[in-house]
C-alpha positions as CSV (number, residue, x, y, z in Angstrom):
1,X,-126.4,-38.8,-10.7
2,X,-123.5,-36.8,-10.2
3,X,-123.1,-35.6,-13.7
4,X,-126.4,-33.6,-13.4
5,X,-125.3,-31.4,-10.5
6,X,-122.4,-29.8,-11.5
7,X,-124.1,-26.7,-12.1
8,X,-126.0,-26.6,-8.7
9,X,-122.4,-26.9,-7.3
10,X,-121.0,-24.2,-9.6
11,X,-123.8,-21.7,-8.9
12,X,-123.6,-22.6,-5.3
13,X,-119.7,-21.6,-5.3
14,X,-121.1,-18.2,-7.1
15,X,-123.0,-17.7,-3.8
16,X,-126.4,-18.2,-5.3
17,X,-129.3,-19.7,-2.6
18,X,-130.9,-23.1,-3.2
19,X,-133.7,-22.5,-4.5
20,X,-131.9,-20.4,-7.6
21,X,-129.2,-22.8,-7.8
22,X,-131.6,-26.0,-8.3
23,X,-133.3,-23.7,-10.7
24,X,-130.4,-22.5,-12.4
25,X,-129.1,-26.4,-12.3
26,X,-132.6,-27.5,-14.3
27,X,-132.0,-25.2,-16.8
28,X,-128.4,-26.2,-17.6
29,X,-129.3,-30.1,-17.5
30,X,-132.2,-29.3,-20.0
31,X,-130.0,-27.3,-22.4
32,X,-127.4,-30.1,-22.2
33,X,-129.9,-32.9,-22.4
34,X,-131.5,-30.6,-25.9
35,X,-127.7,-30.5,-27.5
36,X,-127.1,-33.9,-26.6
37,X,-130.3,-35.3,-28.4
38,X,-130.0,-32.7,-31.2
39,X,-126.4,-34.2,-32.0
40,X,-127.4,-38.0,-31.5
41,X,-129.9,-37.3,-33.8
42,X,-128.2,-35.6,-36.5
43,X,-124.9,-38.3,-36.1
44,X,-127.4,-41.6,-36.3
45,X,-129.8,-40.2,-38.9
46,X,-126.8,-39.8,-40.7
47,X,-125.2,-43.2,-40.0
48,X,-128.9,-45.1,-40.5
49,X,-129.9,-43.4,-43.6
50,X,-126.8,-44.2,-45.3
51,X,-126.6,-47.5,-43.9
52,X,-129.6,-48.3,-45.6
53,X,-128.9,-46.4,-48.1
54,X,-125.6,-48.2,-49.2
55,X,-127.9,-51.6,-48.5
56,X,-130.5,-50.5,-51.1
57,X,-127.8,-50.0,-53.6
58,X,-126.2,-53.7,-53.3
59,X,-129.0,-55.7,-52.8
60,X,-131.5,-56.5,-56.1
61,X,-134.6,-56.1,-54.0
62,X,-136.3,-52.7,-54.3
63,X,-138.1,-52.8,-51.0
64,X,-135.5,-51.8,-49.0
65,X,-135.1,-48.7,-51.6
66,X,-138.8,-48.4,-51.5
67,X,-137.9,-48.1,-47.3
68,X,-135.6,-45.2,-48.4
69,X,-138.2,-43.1,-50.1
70,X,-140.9,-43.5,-47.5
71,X,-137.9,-42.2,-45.0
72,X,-138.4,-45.2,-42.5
73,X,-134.9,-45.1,-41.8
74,X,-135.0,-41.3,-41.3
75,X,-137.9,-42.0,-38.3
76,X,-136.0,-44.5,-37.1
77,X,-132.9,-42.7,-36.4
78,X,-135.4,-40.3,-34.1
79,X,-136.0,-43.0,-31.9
80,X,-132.4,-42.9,-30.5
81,X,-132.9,-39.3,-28.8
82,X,-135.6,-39.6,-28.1
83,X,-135.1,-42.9,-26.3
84,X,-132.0,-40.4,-24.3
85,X,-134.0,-38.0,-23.3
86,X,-136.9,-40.6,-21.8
87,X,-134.1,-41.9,-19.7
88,X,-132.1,-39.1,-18.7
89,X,-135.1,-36.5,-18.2
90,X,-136.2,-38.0,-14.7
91,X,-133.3,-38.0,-13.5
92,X,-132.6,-34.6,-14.4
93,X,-136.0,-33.5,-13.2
94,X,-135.7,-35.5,-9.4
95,X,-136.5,-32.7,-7.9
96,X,-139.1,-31.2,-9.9
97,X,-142.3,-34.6,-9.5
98,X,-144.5,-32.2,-11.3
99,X,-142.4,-31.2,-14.3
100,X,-141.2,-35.2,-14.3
101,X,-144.3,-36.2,-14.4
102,X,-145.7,-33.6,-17.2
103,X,-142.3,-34.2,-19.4
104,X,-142.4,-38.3,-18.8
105,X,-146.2,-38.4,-20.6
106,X,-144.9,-35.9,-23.5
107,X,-142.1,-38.2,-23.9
108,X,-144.2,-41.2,-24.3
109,X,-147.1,-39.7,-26.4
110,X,-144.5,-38.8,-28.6
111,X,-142.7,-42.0,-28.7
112,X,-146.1,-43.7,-29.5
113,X,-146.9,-41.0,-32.1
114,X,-143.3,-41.8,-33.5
115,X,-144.0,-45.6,-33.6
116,X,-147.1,-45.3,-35.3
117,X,-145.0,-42.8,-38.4
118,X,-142.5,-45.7,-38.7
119,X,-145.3,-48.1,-39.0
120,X,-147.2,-46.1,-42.0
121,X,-143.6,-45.4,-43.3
122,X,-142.9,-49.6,-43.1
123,X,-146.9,-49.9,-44.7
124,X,-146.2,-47.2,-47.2
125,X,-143.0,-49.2,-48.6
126,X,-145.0,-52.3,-48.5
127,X,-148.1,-50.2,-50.9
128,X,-145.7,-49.1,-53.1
129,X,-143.3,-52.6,-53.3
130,X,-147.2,-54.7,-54.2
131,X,-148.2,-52.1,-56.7
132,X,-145.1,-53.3,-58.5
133,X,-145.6,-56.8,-58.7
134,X,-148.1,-58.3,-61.3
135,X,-150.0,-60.7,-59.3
136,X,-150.9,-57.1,-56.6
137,X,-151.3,-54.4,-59.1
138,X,-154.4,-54.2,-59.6
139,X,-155.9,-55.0,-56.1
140,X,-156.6,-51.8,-54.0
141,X,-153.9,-52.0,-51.7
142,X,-154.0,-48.1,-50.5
143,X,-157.2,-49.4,-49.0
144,X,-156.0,-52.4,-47.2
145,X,-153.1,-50.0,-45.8
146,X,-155.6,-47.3,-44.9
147,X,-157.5,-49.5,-43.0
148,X,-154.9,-50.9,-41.2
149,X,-153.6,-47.3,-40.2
150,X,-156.8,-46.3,-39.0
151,X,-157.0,-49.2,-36.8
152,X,-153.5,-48.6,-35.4
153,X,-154.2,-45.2,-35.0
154,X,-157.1,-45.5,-33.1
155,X,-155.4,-47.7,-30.4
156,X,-152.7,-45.3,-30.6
157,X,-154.8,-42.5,-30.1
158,X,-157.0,-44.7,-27.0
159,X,-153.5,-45.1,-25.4
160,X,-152.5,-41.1,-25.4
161,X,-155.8,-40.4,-24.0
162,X,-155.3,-42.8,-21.4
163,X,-152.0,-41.3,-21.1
164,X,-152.6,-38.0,-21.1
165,X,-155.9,-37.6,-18.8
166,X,-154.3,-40.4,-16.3
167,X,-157.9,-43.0,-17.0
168,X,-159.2,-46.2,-17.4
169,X,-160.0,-47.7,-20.3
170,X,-163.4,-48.6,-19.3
171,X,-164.4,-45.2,-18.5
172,X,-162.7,-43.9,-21.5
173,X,-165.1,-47.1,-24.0
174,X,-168.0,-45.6,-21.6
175,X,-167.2,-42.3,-23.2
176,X,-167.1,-43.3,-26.4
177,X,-170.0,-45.1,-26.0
178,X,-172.1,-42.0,-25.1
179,X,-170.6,-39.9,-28.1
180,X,-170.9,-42.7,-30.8
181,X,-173.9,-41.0,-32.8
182,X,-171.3,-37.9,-33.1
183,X,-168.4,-40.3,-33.9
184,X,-170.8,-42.1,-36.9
185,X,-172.0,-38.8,-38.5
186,X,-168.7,-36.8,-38.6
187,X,-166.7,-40.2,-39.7
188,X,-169.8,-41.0,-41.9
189,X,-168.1,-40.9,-45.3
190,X,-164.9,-42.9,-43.7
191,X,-167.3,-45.6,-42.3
192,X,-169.2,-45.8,-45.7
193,X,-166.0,-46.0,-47.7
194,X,-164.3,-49.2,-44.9
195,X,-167.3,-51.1,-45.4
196,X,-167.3,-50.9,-49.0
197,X,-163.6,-51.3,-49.2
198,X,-164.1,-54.4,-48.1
199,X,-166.9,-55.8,-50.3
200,X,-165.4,-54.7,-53.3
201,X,-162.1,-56.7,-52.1
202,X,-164.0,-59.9,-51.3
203,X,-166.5,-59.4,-54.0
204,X,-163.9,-58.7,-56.4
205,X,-166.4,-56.1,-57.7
206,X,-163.8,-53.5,-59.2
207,X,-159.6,-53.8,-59.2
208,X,-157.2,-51.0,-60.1
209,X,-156.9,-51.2,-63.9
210,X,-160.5,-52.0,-65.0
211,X,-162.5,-49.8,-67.8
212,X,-165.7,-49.2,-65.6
213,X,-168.7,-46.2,-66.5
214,X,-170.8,-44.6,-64.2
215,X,-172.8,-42.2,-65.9
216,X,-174.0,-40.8,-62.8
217,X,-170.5,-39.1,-61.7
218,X,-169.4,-38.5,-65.3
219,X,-167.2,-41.7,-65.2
220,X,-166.0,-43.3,-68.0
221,X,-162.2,-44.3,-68.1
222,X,-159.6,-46.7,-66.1
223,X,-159.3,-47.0,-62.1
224,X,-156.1,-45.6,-61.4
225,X,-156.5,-45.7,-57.5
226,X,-158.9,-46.8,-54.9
227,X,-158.6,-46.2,-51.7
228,X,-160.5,-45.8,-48.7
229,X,-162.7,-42.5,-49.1
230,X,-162.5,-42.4,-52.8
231,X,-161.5,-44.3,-56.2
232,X,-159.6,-42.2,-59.1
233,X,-161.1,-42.8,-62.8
234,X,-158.9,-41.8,-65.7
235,X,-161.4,-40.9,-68.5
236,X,-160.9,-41.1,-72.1
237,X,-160.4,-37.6,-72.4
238,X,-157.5,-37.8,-69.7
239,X,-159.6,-35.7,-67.0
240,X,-160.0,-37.3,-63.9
241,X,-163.2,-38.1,-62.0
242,X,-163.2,-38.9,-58.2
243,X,-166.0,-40.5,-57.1
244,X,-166.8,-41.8,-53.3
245,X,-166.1,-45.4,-53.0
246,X,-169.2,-46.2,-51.2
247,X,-170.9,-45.5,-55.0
248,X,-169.6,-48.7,-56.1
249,X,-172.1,-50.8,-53.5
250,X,-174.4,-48.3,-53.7
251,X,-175.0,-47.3,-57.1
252,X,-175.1,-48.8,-60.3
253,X,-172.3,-49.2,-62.6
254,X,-170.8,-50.7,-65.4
255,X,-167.4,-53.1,-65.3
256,X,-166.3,-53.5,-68.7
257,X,-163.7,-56.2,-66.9
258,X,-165.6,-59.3,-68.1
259,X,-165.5,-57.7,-72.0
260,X,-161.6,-57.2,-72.0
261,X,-161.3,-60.8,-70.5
262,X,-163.4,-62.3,-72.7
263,X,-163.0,-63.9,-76.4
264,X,-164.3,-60.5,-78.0
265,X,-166.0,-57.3,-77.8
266,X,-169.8,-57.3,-78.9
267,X,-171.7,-54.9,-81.6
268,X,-174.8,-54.4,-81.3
269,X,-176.5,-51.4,-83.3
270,X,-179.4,-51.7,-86.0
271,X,-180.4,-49.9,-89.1
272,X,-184.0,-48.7,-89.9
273,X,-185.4,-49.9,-92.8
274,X,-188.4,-48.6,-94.4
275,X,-191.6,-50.4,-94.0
276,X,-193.2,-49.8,-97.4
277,X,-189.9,-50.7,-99.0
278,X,-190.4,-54.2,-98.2
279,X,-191.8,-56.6,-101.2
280,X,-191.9,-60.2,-102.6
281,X,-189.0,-60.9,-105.0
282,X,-190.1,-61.5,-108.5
283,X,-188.8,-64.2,-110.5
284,X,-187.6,-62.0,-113.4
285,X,-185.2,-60.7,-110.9
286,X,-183.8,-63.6,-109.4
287,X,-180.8,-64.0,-112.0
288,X,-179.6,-60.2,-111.5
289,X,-179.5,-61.3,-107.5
290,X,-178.1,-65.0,-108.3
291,X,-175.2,-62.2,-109.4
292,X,-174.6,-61.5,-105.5
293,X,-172.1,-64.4,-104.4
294,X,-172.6,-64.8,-101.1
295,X,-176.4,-65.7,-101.1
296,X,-176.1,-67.2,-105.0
297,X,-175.9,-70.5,-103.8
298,X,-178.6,-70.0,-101.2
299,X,-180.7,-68.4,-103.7
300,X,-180.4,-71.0,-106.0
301,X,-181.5,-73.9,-103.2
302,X,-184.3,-71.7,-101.6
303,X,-185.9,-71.4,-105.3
304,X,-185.8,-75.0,-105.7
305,X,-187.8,-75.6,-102.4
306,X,-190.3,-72.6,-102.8
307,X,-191.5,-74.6,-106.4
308,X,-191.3,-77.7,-105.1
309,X,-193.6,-76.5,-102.1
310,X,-195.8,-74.5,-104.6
311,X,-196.1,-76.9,-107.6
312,X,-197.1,-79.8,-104.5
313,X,-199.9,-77.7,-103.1
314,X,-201.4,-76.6,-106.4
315,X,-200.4,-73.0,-105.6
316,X,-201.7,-69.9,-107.6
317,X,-199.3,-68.0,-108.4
318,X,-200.8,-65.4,-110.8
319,X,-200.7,-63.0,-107.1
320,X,-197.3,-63.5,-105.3
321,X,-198.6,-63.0,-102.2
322,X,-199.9,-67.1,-102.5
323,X,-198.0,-69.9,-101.5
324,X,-194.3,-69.2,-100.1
325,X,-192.0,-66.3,-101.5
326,X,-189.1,-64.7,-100.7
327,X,-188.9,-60.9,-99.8
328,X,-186.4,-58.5,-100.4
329,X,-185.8,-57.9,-96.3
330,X,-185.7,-61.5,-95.7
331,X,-183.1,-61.8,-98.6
332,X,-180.9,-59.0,-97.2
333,X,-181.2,-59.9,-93.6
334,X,-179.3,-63.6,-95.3
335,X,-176.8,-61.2,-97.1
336,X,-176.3,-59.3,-93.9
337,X,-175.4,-62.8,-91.7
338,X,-173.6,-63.7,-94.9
339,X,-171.3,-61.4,-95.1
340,X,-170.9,-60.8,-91.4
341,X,-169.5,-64.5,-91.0
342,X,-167.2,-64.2,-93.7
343,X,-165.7,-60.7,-92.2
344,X,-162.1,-61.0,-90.9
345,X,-162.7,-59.1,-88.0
346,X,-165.2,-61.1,-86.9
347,X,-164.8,-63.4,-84.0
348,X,-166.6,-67.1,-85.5
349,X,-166.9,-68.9,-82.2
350,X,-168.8,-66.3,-80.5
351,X,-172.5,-65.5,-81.6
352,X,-173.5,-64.1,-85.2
353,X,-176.8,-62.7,-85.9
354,X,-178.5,-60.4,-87.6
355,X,-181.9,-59.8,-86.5
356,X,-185.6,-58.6,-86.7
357,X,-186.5,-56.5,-84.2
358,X,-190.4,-55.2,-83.4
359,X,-191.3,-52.9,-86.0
360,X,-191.4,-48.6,-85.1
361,X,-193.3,-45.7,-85.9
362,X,-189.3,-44.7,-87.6
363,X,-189.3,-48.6,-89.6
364,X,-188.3,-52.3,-89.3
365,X,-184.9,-52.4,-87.2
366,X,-182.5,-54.9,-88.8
367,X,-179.8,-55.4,-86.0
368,X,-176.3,-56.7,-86.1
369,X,-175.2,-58.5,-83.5
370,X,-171.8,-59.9,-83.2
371,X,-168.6,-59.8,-81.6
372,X,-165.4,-58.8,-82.9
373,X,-162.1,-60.6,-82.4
374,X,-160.3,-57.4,-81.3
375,X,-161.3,-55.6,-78.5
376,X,-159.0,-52.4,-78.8
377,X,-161.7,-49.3,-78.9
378,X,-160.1,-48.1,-81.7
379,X,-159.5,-51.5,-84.1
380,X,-162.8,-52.0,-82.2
381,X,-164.7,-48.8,-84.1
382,X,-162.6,-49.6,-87.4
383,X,-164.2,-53.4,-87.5
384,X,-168.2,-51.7,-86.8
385,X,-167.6,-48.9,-89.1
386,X,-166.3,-51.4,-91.9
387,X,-169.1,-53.1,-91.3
388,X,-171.9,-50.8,-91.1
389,X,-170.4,-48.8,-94.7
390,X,-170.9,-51.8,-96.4
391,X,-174.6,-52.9,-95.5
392,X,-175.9,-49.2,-95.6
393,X,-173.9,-49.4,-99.1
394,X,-175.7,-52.6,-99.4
395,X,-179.5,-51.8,-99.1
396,X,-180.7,-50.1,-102.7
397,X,-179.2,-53.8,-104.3
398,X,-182.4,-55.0,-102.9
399,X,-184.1,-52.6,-103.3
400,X,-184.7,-51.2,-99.8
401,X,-184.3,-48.2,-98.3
402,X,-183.2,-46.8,-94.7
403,X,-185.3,-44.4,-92.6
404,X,-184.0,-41.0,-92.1
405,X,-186.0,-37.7,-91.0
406,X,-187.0,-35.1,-94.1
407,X,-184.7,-32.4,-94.4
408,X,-183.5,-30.0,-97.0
409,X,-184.7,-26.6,-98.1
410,X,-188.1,-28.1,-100.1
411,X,-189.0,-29.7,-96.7
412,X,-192.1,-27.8,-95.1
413,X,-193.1,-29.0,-91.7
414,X,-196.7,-30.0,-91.2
């Protein structure tokens, strides 16, 4: 094109030779060709930015503002150059194969390079548009992008290679090939965390929002993120633990998911009760514990079948340990149940119990086991302590007592 050698013609008037006036001519055409692009790239960033800009502003969708902070339109508005200088460079370099040649495979490494920014830029906007919406937020969607960049990138990277060393991709697979064990133990971690990123998506094992523990790491808190090398935890105490994202296949853990999407949230502790505390109930004390209103009734019915059973079997009852009795444990662990079914913060269509467990070197556990209608940790701790004040409060009314280590100054280890 005739545009391009006006300067060889100028500098040939100035009586330079050939050779210095083709140089002198590829110099000028590259300088003009560099303010050229430099100006088409300022005036159509300009123009596409605030395009979409003005766009993002009318319209009620937040993608396309979601577009704008990820600066799609910004890499865009590159392409336009960039796309100038791929066509007018070989015909400024005609006379220059080598230099063509050299600048032509820059041109297109950089246009793929470009292409795959606008992509992640486009994915980006699509992460951040899903995290908004309710039925998305808690999946792990910076892992689903992560792995679709890495898969782009790694044909993008196969067809630079290809570009830049002039192969064929069979030789270039061969290569690979040969060099995989190197590729597996310096992407290792990346490898580990893609395969797990999937099974925790299929499996549905962990999602961004869940209470999960791992004692291992430290872990105890809410996923914030998960992505593909690593998931975020947000403890209790408002640190955060990072912890690889292979753990969660690989390791043990606890999902408190199924707790939170349940009816209510379980309590399950015990009290130790002393061993030689435990006795028959007498019947001279039977009307001070009729006194007791939750078990009066019950106390009142169980008498009348413990006679009936003793006076039908002809049962000695000058020792109370003939015939059938009640006992003071047995009569508290029915207080206990009692009063645990009436509690308001008790959930009454989930399990009640209160239980004995094998007896310890420490005393008879009595456990409580039940599950409270309000699963907020804090209401949560409220409900259990409420409880637990009142049976500990409980246990010298029948005349029981709880296990607890000797201390005090008068206390002399043997």
């Amino acid at each position: 094109m005739e545009i391009f050698n006006w300067a060889y013609k100028l500098l040939r008037e100035l009586k330079l030779g050939h050779v210095s006036a083709i140089y002198g001519n590829l110099i000028v055409n590259l300088f003009v060709i560099a303010i050229v692009a430099y100006l088409l790239d300022k005036i159509f960033k300009k123009i596409i930015v605030l395009t979409l800009a003005i766009i993002a502003q009318k319209t009620k969708t937040t993608f396309d503002d979601l577009l704008v902070e990820n600066k799609t339109s910004k890499y865009v508005a590159h392409l336009i150059p960039l796309y100038f200088i791929y066509k007018t460079l070989p015909v400024a370099l005609k006379d220059f194969v080598y230099w063509e040649f050299i600048f032509s495979k820059g041109i297109t490494i950089f246009i793929i390079t470009l292409s795959l920014w606008i992509i992640r830029s486009i994915f980006n906007a699509i992460r951040d548009y899903l995290k908004q919406q309710p039925d998305y937020n808690d999946k792990p969607i910076d892992s689903y992008v992560q792995v679709v960049m890495i898969i782009l990138w790694i044909f993008g990277i196969t067809a630079i290679v290809l570009i830049l060393f002039d192969t064929k991709i069979g030789t270039l697979l061969g290569t690979f090939g040969a060099i995989s064990a190197i590729i597996v133990l310096i992407f290792r971690d990346t490898i580990l965390g893609f395969v797990a990123s999937i099974q925790v998506t299929v499996n549905d094992i962990v999602r961004i929002g869940d209470w999960i523990t791992i004692e291992k790491y430290g872990a105890d808190g809410d996923v914030i993120e998960i992505n593909l090398a690593t998931v975020k935890v947000r403890n209790f105490d408002n640190t955060n633990t990072t912890i690889p994202t292979y753990s969660l296949i690989s390791d043990s853990f606890k999902n408190w998911r199924g707790m939170q999407q349940s009816d209510g949230r379980r309590i399950k502790r015990h009290i130790l009760i002393k061993a030689n505390s435990v006795r028959f109930i007498h019947r001279d004390e039977m009307n001070d514990l009729k006194k007791i209103q939750l078990i009066s009734a019950y106390l009142e019915q169980r008498q009348v079948d413990i006679d009936k059973y003793n006076a039908q079997n002809n049962v000695d009852k000058s020792l109370s340990i003939n015939g059938r009795n009640l006992t003071n444990l047995g009569l508290f662990r029915k207080y206990i149940n009692s009063y645990i079914e009436t509690h308001p913060g008790v959930n009454k269509n989930m399990t009640i119990m209160c239980r004995h467990l094998q007896p310890t070197e420490k005393g008879i556990p009595i456990e409580i086991y039940v599950f409270t209608s309000d699963k907020r940790w804090i209401n949560y701790e409220y409900i259990m302590a409420d409880i637990f004040d009142h049976i500990i409060a409980s246990v010298a009314y029948f005349d029981l007592e709880i296990f607890e280590l000797p201390s005090g100054k008068g206390y002399i280890d043997s």
